[in-house]
N, C-alpha and C positions, 0 to 999 in steps of 0.2 A: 177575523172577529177581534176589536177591541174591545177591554172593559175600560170603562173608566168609574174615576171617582169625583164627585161634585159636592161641596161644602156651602151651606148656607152661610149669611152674614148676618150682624146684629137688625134686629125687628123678627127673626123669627124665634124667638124664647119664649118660652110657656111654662107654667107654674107645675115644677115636679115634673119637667121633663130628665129623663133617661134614667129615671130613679129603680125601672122596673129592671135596665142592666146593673144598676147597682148590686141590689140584691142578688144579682142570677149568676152577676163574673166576677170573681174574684179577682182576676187581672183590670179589669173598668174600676174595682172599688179603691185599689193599691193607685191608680192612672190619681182620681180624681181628688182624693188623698195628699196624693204627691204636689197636683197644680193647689190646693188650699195652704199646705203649707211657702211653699214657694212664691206662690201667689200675696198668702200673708190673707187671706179672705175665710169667712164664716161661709165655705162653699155649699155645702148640705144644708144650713140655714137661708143661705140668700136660693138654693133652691125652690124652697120650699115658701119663698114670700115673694110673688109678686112686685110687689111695690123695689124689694128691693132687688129684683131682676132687671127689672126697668130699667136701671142707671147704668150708664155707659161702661162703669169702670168693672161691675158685676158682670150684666151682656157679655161680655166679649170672653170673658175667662169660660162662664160656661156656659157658652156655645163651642169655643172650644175647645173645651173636654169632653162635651158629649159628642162631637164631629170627629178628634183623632180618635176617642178612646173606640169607640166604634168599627172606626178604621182598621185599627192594630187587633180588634178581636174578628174581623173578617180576616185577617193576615194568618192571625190562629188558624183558621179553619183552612191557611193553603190559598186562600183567595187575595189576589194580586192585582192594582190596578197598573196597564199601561200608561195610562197619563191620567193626571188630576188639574182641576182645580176650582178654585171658588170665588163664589160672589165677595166683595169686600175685605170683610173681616174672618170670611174662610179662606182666602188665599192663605192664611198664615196655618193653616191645618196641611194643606196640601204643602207647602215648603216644609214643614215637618213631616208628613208623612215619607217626603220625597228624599229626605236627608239633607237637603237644603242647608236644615238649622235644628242644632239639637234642642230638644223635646222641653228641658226646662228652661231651656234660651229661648225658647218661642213665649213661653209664662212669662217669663221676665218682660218681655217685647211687648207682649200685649199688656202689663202692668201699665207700663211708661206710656204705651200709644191711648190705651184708655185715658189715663189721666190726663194726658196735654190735649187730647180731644173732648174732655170733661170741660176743662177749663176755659177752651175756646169757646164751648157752645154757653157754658154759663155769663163768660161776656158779652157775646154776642148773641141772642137768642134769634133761633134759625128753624128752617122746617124743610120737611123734603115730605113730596108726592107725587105717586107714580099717576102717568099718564097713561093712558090706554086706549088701543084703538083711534089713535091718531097717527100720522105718518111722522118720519121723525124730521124735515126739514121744517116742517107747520108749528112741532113743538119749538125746534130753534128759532124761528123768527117770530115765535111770541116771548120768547127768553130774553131776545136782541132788545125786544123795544122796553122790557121792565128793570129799571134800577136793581141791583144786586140780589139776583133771581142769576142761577146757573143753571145747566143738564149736569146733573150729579152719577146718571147711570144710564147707559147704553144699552138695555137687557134685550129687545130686537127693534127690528124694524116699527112696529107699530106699538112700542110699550120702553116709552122712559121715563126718569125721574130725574124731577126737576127739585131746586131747594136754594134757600138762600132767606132773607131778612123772613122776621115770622110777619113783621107790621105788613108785608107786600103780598100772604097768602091769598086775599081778596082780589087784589088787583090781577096776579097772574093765574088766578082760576076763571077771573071772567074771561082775560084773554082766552086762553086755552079751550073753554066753551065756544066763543067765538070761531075761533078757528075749524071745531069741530068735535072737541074732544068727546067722547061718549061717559068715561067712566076716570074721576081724578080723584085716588086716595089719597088722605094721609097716613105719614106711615108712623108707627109710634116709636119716634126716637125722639133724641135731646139734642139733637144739634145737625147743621147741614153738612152733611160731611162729605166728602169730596168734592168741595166747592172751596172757593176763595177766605171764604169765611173758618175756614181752618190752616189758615198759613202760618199762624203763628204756630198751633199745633207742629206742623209738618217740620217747621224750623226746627223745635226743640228737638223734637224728633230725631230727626236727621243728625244732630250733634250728639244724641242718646248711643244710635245705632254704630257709630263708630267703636264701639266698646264689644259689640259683637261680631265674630264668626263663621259664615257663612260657609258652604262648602259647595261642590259640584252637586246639581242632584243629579242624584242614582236612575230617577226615570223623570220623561219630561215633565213640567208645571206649566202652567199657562199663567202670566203676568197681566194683571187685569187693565193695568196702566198702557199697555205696549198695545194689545191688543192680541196676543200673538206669545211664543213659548220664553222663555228665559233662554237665551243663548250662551254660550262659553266668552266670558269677554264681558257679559253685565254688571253694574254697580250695582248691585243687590240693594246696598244701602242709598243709594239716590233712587232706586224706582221706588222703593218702599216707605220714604219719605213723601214723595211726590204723590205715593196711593194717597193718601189722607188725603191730600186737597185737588186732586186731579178727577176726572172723571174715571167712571166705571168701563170699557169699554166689550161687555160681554158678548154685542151680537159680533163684533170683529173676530172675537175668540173662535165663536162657533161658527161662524161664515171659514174659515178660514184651517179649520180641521180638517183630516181625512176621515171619513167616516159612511160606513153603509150600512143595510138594512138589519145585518148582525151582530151588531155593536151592543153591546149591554152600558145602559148609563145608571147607573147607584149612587141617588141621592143621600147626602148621610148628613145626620141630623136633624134639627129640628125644623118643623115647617115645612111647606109644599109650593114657596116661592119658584126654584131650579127646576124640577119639574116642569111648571106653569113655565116658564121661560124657554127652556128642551122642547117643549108643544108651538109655545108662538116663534119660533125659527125653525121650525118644521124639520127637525133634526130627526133623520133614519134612526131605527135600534128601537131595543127596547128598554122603559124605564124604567125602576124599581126603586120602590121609597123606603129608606130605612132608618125609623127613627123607634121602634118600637122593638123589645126582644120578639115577637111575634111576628113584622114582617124581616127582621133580620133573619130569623129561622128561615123563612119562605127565601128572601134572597140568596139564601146560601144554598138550598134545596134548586132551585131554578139556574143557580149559576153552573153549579155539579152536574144538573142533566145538559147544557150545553155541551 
């Protein structure tokens, strides 16, 4: 039996999420504390507003505090995953979790990557929407024929996301309908990201990341870029450059695991995107969502009777 750990990315933040571990762990409230300062943000304030969760540069910090802080109090309790990792902007929780990258070096990373991906999307205004229940050759050869329209995420065989100019939303949803599509959201973010349209982003980026760090992780992570684990021998700092404007490449990830019917997968954070994803690649085990001190109790209670 594997456990593993699964970290959501930006779009799934909601107003006063994980506030209810605030209150309950004193170790989450020291966690989130630490990323406000560090961070340099009104973290408990932009909790608690909406509008300003919304912004890229807000998103990302706390998603992930409430993804590692989370983490580290299932670690409390003795609970361990064998591999992790995450959609987007939770890869960066799971290379922290994994020792990858220390914990206030991940804040800092996510400062600089929020912002140069702020600033792309505010020059270039861009959009991403998942496609669903379409095959995924059918969504690329509608992407092929539309002017600066990318696949921005991989998530399985019948569910990607596509993004790129906002003026083009029109034209590549009729395609996409055409083709066959049943069900095409938008997703509520500020910019197309992992697409071309963040190169500049990924540029500065990459000249930022030279200043940091990185270490052996201690258990494997999965590189969403590669498709596949982080090996001894990777540029940490060129795949993680390259995240920003590269695709997502998640159904490779999980095609490509070992995994059977006893596997436990522990979604952590906010949202029920990973989940929905673990379901459409038809992934063995069982799943358990924990974004709540209440199903966190229950996960912890269900991983013990394993």
């Amino acid at each position: 039996m594997a456990i593993r750990f699964y970290f959501p990315g930006q779009g799934a933040q909601y107003e006063n999420m994980g506030l209810d571990f605030y209150e309950s762990f004193d170790s989450y409230k020291k966690l989130l504390e630490e990323v406000a300062l560090v961070g340099d943000v009104p973290l408990m304030e932009i909790l608690k507003d909406p509008d300003a969760l919304s912004e890229t540069e807000n998103a990302q910090l706390a998603i992930f505090s409430m993804s590692f802080g989370i983490a580290k109090l299932l670690s409390e309790e003795g609970i361990y995953a064998d591999e992790v990792m995450g959609i987007s902007l939770g890869e960066y929780a799971a290379l922290a979790y994994s020792g990858a990258v220390r914990q206030l070096d991940t804040v800092k990373m996510l400062k600089k990557r929020s912002y140069f991906m702020s600033l792309a999307a505010k020059e270039k205004e861009g959009f991403l929407a998942a496609v669903s229940f379409l095959e995924e050759h059918l969504v690329e050869e509608a992407v092929s024929t539309t002017e600066d329209v990318y696949v921005s995420n991989y998530n399985a065989p019948n569910q990607l996301v596509v993004g790129g100019d906002a003026k083009k939303k029109e034209e590549i949803l009729s395609k996409l309908k055409e083709k066959g599509a049943k069900k095409v959201t938008f997703l509520s973010v500020s910019g197309a990201f992992h697409t071309r349209y963040m190169e500049k982003a990924a540029l500065y980026y990459g000249e930022y990341l030279k200043n940091i760090k990185f270490f052996p992780p201690e258990i494997p992570v999965y590189a969403n870029v590669k498709g596949s684990l982080y090996e001894r021998g990777d540029d940490f700092r060129k795949l993680l450059s390259d995240h920003v404007d590269h695709p997502v490449r998640l159904s490779g990830i999980l095609s490509s695991m070992e995994k059977n019917e006893e596997d436990l997968h522990v979604v952590i954070g906010p949202g029920k995107a990973m989940a929905s994803i673990l379901k459409q690649n038809k992934v063995p085990g069982e799943v358990l969502l924990v974004s709540s001190v209440e199903q966190f109790k229950e996960a912890v209670r269900r991983v013990k009777e394993r």
